[in-house]
MIFI-200420 format. One line per 3 residues: number of its first residue (from 1); their letters; for each residue x, y negated, z of C-alpha. Coordinates in pm, 1 decimal, padded with zeros to 6 digits. Layout:
NUM = a = X Y Z ~ ...
% end
This chain:
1 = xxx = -02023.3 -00274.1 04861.9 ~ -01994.9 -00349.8 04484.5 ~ -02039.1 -00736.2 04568.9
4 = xxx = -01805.8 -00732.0 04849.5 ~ -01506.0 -00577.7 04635.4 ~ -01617.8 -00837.2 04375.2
7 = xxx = -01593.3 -01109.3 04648.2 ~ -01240.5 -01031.1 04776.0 ~ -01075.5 -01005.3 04417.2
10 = xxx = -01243.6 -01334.4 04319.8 ~ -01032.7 -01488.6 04658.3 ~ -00750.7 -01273.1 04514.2
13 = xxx = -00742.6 -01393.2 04192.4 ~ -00786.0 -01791.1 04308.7 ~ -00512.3 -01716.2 04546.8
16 = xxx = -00290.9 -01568.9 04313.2 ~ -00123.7 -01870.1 04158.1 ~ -00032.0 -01949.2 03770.3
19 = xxx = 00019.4 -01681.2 03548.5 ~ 00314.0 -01615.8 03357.1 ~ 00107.8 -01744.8 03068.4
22 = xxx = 00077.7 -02057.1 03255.7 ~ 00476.3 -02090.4 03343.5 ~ 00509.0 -02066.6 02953.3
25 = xxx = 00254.5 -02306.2 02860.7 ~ 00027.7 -02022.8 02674.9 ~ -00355.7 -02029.9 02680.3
28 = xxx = -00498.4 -01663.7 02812.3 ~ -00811.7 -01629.3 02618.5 ~ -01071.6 -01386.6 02649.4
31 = xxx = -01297.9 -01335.8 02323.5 ~ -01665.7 -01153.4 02501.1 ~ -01828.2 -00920.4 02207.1
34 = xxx = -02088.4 -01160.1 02054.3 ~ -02457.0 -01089.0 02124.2 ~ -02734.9 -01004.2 01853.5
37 = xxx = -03063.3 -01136.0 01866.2 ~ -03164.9 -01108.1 01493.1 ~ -03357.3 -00742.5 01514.4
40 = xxx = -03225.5 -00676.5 01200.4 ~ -02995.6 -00364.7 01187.6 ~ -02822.5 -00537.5 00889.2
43 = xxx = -02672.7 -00810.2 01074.2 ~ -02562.4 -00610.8 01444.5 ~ -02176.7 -00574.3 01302.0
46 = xxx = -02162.4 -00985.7 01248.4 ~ -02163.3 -00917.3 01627.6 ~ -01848.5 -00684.4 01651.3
49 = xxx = -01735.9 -00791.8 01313.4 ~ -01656.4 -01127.6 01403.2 ~ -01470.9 -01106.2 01761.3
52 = xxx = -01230.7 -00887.4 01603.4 ~ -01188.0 -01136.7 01299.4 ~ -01096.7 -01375.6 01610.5
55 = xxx = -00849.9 -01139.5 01774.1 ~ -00657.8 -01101.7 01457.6 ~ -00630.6 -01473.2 01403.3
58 = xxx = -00585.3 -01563.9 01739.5 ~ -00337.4 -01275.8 01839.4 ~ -00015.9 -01380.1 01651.5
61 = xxx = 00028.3 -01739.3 01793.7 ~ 00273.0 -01772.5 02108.5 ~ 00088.4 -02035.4 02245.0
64 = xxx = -00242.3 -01804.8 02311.3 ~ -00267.3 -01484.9 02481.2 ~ -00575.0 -01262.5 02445.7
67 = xxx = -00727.9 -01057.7 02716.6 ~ -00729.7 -00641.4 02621.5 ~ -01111.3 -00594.6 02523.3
70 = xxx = -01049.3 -00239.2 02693.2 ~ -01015.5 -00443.8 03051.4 ~ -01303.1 -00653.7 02958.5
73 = xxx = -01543.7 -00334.6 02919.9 ~ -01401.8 -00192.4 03232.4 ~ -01458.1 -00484.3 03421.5
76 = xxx = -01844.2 -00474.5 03301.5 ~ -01900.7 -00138.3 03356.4 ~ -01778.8 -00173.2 03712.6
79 = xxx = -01943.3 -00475.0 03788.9 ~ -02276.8 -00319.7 03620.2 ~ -02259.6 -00675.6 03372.5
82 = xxx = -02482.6 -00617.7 03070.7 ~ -02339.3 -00847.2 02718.0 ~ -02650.5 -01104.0 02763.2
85 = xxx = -02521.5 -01179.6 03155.7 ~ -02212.8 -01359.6 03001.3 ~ -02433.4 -01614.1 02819.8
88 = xxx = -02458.7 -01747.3 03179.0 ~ -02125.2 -02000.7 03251.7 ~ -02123.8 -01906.4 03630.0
91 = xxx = -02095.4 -01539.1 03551.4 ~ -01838.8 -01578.3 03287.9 ~ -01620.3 -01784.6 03497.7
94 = xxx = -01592.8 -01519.7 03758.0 ~ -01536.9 -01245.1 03534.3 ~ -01276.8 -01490.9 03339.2
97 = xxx = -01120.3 -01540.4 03682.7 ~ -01080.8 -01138.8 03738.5 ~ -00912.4 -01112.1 03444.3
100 = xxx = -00689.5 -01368.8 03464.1 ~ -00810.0 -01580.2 03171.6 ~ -00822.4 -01953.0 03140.1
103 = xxx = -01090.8 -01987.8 02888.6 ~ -01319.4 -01744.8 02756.0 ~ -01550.5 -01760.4 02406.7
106 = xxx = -01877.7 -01617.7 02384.7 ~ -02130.4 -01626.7 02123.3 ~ -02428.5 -01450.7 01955.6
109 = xxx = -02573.1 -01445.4 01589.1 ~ -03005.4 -01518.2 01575.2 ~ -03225.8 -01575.0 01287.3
112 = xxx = -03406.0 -01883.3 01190.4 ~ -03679.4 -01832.4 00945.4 ~ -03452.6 -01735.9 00570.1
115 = xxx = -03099.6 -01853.2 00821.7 ~ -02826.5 -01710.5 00988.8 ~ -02737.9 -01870.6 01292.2
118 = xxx = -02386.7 -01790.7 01462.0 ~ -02327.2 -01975.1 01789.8 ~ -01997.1 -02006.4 01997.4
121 = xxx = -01903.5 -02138.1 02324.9 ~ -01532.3 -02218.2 02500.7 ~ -01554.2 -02200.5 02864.3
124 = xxx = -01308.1 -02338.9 03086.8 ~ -01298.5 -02048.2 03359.3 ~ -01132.8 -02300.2 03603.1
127 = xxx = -01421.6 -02568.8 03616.0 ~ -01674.5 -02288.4 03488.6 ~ -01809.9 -02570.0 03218.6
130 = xxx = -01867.8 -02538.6 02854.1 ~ -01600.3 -02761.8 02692.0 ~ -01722.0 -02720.3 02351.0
133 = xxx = -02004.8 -02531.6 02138.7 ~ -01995.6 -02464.8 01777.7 ~ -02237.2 -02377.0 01560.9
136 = xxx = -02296.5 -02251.0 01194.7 ~ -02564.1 -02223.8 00977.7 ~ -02652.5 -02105.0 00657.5
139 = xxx = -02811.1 -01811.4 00415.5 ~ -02741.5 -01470.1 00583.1 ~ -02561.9 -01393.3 00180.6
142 = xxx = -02260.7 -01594.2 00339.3 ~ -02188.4 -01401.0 00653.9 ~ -01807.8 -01384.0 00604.3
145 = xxx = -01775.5 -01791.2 00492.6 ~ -01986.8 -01886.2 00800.5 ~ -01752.7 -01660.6 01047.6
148 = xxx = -01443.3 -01776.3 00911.4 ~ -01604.8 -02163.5 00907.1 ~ -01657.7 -02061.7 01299.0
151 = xxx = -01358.0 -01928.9 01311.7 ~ -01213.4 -02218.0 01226.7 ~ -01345.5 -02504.0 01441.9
154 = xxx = -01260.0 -02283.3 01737.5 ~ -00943.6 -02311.1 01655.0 ~ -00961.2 -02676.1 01688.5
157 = xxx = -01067.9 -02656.4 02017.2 ~ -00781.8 -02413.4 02113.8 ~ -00560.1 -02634.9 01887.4
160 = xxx = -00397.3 -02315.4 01698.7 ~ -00446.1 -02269.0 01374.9 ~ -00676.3 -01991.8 01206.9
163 = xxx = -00447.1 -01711.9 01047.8 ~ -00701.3 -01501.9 00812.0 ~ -00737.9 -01660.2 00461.2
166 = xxx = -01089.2 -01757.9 00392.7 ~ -01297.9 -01544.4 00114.3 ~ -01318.0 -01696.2 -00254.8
169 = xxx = -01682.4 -01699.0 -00208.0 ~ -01967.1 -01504.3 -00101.1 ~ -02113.2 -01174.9 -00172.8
172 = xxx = -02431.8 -01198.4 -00269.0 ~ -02558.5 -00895.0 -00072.1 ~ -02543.9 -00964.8 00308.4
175 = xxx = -02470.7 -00579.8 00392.9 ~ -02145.6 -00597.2 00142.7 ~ -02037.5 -00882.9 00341.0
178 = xxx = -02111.2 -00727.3 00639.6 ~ -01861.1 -00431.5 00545.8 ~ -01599.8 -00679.7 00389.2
181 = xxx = -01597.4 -00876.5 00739.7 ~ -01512.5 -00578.3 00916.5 ~ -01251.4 -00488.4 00676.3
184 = xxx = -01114.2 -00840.8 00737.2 ~ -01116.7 -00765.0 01141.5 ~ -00936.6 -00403.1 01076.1
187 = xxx = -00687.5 -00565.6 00829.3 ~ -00573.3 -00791.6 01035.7 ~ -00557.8 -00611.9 01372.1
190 = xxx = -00327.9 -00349.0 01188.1 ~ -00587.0 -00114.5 01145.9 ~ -00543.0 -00051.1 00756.6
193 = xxx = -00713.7 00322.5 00697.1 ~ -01024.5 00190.5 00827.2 ~ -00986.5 -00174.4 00682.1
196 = xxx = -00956.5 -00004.9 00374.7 ~ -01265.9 00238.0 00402.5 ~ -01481.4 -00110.8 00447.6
199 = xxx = -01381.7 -00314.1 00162.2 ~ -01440.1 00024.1 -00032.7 ~ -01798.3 00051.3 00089.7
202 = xxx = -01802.1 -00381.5 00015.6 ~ -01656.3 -00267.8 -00355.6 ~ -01966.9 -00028.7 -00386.1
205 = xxx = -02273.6 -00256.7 -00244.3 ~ -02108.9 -00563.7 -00465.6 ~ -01896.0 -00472.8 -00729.6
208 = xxx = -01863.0 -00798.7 -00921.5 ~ -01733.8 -00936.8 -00646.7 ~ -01404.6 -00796.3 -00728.7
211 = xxx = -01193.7 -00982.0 -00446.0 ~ -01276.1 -00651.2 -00239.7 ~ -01022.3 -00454.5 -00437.4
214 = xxx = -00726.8 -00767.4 -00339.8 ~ -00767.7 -00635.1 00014.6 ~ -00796.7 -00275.1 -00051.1
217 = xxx = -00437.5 -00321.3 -00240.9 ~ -00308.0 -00495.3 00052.7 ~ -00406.3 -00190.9 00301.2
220 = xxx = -00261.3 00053.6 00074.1 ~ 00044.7 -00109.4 00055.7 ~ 00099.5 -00116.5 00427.9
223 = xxx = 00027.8 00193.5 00421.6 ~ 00376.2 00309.5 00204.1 ~ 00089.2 00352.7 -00102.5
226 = xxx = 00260.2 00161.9 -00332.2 ~ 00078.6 00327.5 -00609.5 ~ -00243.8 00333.8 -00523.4
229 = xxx = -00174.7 -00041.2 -00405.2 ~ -00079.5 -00099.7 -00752.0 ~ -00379.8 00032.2 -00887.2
232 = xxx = -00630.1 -00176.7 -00723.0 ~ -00426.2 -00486.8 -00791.9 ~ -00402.6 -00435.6 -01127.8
235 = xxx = -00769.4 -00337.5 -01141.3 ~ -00867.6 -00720.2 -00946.9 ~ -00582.1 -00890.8 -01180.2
238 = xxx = -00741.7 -00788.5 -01510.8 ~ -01097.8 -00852.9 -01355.6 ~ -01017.9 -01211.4 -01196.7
241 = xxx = -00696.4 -01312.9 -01386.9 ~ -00840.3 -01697.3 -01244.8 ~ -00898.5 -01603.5 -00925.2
244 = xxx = -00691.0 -01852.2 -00656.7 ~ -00511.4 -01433.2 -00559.5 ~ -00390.8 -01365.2 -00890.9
247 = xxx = -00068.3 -01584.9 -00800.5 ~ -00007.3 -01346.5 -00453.1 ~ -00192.1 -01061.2 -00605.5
250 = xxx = 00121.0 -01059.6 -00909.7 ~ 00400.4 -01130.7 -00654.6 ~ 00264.0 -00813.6 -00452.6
253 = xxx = 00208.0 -00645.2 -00784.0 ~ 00607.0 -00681.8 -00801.2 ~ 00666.6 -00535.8 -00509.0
256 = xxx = 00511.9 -00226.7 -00601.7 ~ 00648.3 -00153.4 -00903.9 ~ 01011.3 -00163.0 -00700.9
259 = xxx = 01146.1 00166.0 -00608.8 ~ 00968.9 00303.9 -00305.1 ~ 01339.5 00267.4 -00148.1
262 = xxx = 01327.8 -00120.1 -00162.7 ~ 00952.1 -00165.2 -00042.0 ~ 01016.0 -00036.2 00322.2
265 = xxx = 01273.8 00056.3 00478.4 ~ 01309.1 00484.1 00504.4 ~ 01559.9 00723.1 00694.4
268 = xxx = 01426.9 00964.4 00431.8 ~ 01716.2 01104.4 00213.8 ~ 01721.6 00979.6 -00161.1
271 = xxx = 01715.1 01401.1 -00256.6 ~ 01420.5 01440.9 -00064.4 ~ 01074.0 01509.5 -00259.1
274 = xxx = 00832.4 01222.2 -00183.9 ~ 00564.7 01360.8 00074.5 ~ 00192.6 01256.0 -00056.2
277 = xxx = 00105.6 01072.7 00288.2 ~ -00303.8 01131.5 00365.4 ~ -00518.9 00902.7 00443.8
280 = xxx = -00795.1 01006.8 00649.1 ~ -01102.5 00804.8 00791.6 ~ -00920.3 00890.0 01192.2
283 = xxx = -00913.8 00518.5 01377.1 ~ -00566.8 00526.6 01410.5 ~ -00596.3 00249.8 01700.2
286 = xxx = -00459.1 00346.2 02055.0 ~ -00813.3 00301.0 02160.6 ~ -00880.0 00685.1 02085.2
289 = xxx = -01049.7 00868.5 02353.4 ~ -00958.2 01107.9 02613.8 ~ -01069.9 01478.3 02574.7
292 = xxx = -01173.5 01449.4 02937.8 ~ -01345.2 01122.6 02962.8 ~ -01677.6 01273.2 02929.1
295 = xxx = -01910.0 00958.6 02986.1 ~ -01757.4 00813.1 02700.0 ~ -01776.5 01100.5 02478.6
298 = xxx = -02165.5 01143.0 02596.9 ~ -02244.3 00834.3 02524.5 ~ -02110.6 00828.6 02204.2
301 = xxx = -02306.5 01147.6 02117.5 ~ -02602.4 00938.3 02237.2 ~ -02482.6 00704.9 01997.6
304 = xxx = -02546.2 00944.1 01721.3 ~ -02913.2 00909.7 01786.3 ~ -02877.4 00549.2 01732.2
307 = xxx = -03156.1 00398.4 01514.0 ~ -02848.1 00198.6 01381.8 ~ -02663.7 00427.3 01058.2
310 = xxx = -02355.1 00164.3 01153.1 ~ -02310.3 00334.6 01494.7 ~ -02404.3 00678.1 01396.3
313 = xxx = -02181.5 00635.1 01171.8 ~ -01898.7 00521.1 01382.2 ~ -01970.6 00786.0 01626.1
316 = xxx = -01982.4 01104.0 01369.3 ~ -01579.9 00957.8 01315.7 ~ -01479.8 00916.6 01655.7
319 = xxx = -01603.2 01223.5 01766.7 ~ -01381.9 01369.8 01494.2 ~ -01016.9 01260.8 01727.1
322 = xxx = -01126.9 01411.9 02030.1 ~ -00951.9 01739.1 02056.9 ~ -01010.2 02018.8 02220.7
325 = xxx = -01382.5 01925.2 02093.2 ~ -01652.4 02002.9 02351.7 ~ -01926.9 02241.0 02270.6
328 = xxx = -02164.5 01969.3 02288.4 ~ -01991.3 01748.3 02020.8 ~ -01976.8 02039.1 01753.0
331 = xxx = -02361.0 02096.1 01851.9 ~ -02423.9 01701.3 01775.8 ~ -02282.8 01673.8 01488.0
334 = xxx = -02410.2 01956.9 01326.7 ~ -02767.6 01765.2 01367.9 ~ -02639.8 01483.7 01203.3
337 = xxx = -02515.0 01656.6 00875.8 ~ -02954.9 01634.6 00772.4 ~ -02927.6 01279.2 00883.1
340 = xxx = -03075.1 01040.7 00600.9 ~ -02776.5 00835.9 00557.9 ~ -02496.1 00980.8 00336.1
343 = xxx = -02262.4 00831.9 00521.7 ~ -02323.1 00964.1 00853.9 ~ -02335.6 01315.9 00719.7
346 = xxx = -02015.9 01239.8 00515.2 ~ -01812.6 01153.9 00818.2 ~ -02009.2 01413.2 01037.5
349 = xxx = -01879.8 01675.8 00771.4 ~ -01516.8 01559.3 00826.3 ~ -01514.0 01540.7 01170.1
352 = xxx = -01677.3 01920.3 01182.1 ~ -01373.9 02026.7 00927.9 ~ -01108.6 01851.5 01161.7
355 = xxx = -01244.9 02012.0 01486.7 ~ -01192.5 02346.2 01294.1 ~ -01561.0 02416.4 01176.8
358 = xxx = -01591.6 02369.6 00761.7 ~ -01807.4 02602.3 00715.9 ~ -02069.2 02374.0 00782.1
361 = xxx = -01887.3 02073.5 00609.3 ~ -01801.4 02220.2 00250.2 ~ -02205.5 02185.9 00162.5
364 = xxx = -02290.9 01820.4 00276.0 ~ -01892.6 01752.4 00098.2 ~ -02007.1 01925.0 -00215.5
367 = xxx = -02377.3 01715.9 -00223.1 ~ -02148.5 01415.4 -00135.3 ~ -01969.5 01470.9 -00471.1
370 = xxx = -02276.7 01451.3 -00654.7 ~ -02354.5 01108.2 -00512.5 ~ -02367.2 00814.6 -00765.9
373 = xxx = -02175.7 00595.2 -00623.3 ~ -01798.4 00674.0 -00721.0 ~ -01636.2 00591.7 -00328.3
376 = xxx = -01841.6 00825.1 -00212.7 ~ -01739.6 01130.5 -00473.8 ~ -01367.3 01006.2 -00414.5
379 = xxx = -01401.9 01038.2 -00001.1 ~ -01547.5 01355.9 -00060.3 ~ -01355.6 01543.8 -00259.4
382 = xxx = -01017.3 01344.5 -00032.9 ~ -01175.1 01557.5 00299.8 ~ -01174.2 01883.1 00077.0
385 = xxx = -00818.4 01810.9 -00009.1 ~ -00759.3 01756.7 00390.3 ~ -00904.8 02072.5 00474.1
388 = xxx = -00626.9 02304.9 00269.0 ~ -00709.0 02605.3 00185.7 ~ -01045.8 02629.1 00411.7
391 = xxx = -01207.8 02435.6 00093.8 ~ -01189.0 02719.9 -00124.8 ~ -01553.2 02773.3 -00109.1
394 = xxx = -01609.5 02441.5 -00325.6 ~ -01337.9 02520.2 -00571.0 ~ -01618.1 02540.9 -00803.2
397 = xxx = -01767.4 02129.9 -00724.9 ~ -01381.9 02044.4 -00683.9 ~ -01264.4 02179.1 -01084.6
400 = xxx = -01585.6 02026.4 -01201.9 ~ -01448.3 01678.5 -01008.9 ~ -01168.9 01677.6 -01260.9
403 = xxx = -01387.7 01573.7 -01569.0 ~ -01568.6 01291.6 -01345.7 ~ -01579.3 00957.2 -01511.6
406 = xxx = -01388.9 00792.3 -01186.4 ~ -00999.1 00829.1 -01210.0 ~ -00971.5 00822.9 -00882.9
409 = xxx = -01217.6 01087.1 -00834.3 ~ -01011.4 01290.9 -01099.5 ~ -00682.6 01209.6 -00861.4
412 = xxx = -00823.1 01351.5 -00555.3 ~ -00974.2 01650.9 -00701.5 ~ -00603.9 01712.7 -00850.5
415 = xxx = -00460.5 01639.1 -00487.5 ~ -00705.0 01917.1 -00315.3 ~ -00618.2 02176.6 -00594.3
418 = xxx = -00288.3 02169.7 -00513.6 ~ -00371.3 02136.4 -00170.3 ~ -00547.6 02440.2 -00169.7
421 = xxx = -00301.8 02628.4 -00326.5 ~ -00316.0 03025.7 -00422.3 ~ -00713.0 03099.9 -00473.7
424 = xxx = -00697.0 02773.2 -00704.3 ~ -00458.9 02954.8 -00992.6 ~ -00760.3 02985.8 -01173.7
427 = xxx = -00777.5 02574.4 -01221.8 ~ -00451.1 02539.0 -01412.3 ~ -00603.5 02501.7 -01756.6
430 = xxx = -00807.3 02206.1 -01622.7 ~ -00489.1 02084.2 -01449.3 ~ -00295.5 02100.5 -01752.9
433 = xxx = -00559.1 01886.3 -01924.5 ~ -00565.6 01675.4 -01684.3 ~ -00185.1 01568.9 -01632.1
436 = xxx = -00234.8 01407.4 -01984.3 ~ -00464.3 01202.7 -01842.3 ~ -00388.4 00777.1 -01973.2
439 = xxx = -00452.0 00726.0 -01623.0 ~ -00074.8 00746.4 -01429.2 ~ -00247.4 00843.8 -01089.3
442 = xxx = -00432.7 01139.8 -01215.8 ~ -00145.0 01228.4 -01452.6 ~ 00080.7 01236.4 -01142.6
445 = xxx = -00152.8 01422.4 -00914.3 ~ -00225.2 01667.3 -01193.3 ~ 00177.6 01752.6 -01221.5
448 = xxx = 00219.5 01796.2 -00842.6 ~ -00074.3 01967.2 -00827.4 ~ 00061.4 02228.2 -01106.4
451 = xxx = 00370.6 02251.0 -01018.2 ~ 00242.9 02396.4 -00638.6 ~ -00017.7 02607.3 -00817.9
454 = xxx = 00282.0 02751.2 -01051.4 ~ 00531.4 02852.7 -00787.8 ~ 00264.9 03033.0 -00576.0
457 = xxx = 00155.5 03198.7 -00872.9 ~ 00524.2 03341.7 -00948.5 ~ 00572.4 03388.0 -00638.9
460 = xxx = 00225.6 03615.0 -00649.9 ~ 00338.1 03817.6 -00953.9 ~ 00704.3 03827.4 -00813.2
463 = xxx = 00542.0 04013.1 -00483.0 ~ 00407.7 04231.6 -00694.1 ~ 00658.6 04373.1 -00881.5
466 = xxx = 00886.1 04388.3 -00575.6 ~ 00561.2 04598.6 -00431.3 ~ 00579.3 04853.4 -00726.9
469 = xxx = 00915.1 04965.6 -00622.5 ~ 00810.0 05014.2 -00221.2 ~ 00831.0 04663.8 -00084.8
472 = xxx = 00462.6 04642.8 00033.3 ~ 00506.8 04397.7 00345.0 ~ 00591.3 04092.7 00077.7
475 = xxx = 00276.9 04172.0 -00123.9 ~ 00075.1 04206.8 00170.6 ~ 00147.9 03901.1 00291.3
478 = xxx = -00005.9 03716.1 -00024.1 ~ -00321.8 03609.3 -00062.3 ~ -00478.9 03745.9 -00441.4
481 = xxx = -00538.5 03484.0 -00704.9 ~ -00812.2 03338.1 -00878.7 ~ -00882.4 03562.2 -01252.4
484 = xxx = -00675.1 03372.7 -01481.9 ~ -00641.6 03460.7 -01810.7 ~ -00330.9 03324.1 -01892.9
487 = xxx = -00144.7 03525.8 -01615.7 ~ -00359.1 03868.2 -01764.5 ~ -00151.4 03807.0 -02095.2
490 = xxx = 00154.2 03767.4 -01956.3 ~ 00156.1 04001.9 -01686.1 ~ -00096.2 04262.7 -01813.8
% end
């Protein structure tokens, strides 16, 4: 039955006539996810990785249009297609056909001895022949120059030009380049949170490379973080004053040093108290999944069994956006808060504290914070903040955070202080201290953060004197404070 229904929209689509894309002269291009063949775990995102990098160069030019990937997958799963069936021209021609495309790339990365080996082809769906094959080569240390190198002569075949701005040169750890390609993919398909997350992890495999913290600027500044945008460009700027940024890095630099009023456009009143806006780990794509499409959300709990920490990893986070969360998904990622990479448990904890269970979170978060690796103390104590008062447990780990060598460890900690609000009175000492920090994030975090802790705490004291002449419904709608020994002396 399957082959008949494929059979009459094949004669469907041949019958259909040009496209619009063909009345306005534009190329409909469908980019197939690339296959892996190395057996190394440490190469499968070069296989993801790099058709996004395509999308995002390919997307913004009028004369190509690109087929929805979410159609694509469809169309497999319907037509039962496994990834290695499109290496075949025949069967990529017909699917090409279905979907209304006029060529369509496919690929796959493979080993050689000590090489990496990225292949693409351009089929013309029409004829159903290969017009043209590219292929680099080269030490698996350069994944993100060979892609973009790829990247590049297919462009010449499509005769568009490559968008994405090549790398100054490569990381010297094929894993950090791995990360910093797939920040390059999110970047540039809009996807900033997580494009930033990825040059971070880049930034902590390779930190002399310091071009990860250009990017990482960029994505905060498109998300309205002017100062934390400013930060990290300042940071690469004093690192690589030489570097062939510094010139764009300075003119962005500019930018956010502007009032937040002339970086982007706001209907926000000029009175109005500036709103700390959170960034969270959450794929903000439109790709999120529906609460009731259970086969997806089974097999991404399948997923979390991978032998692959990459898409364990991506599962324990997309698990987190599926609300109302199915008994099954709490029950999975529980199991994967012992699981041996820090990561997975990290974003397993913040999923379980978004789906409304941090009890379970708060101890993986507080062994996060004790991690070496300063990205990983900052992410942790950043889901703490997100979790509001529920992190009280860890106040302990999160005052302790505020004397950690990291500023922006120190920021975050501020942010979920204040964030947590009554039961942390107790930290304003360490606040104080902190908002004369000679770091200006931290300083500024440290003064929000005291000013919140200061009006609940009046506001405390203020309930209770109203509650020693009869009003007890105020008082007893206030949660008690921390000890704090300041507030003994001057309230006795």
């Amino acid at each position: 039955m399957s082959r008949i229904c494929f059979a009459l929209a094949l004669v469907a689509a041949c019958w259909a006539g040009p496209s619009r894309a063909d009345a306005a002269g534009a190329k409909t291009v469908c980019i197939a996810p690339f296959s892996d063949s190395t057996g190394d775990e440490t190469f499968q995102g070069v296989a993801t990785g790099l058709p996004d990098l395509l999308l995002a160069g390919f997307g913004a030019h009028k004369q190509i249009k690109i087929v929805d990937r979410d159609h694509l997958e469809e169309l497999m799963r319907e037509q039962s297609l496994a990834l290695h069936g499109l290496a075949d021209p025949a069967v990529a021609a017909r699917t090409g056909k279905l979907l209304g495309a006029q060529k369509f790339i496919t690929g796959g990365v493979m080993l050689s001895g000590k090489q990496l080996i990225i292949v693409a082809h351009v089929l013309d769906v029409a004829t159903a022949r290969v017009e043209a094959s590219e292929k680099v080569t080269g030490d698996p240390s350069q994944i993100v120059t060979l892609s973009v190198a790829l990247a590049n002569r297919l462009a010449k075949v499509l005769n568009v030009k490559f968008d994405p701005d090549p790398p100054e040169r490569p990381d010297p750890s094929p894993l950090a380049s791995l990360h910093f390609l797939r920040g390059l993919g999110y970047f540039h398909s809009g996807n900033y949170d997580r494009a930033a997350m990825e040059f971070m992890i880049s930034g902590d495999i390779e930190p002399n490379h310091s071009t990860f913290r250009y990017w990482i600027g960029l994505s905060y500044l498109r998300l309205n973080e002017p100062t934390h945008a400013y930060v990290e460009l300042h940071r690469f700027l004093r690192e690589s004053p030489k570097s062939p940024k510094a010139a764009q890095a300075r003119a962005v630099l500019a930018r956010c040093k502007a009032p937040r009023s002339r970086l982007l456009p706001t209907t926000r009143p000029k009175q109005a108290p500036r709103r700390r806006k959170k960034i969270t780990f959450v794929d903000a794509s439109p790709r999120m999944l529906d609460p009731n499409d259970a086969e997806r959300i089974q097999r991404l709990i399948g997923q979390l069994k991978s032998d692959s920490r990459d898409l364990r990893r991506e599962a324990a986070d997309v698990l987190g956006t599926i609300r109302p969360a199915a008994p099954a998904t709490i029950a999975a990622l529980k199991g994967r808060l012992d699981d041996d990479e820090l990561w997975v448990r990290l974003f397993a904890a913040e999923s379980l504290a978004k789906l409304g269970h941090p009890t379970e979170a708060i101890p993986v978060l507080e062994a996060a914070m004790k991690d070496e690796h300063p990205r990983m103390r900052q992410s942790a104590v950043r889901v703490l903040g997100e979790m509001g008062p529920a992190a009280s447990p860890a106040l302990k780990a999160i005052v302790g955070a505020l004397n950690d060598k990291h500023p922006g460890v120190r920021e975050w900690s501020a942010y979920a202080l204040g964030e947590i609000g009554p039961a942390a009175v107790g930290a304003l000492p360490a606040l104080s201290k902190a908002a004369w920090s000679r770091h200006e994030e931290v300083r500024d975090a440290a003064q929000k953060a005291l000013r919140k802790l200061r009006q609940a705490h009046r506001l405390h004291w203020r309930a209770r004197r109203m509650a020693r002449g009869g009003c007890w419904m105020i008082c007893g709608t206030l949660p008690e404070p921390s000890p704090c020994p300041t507030a003994v002396r001057m309230h006795g």
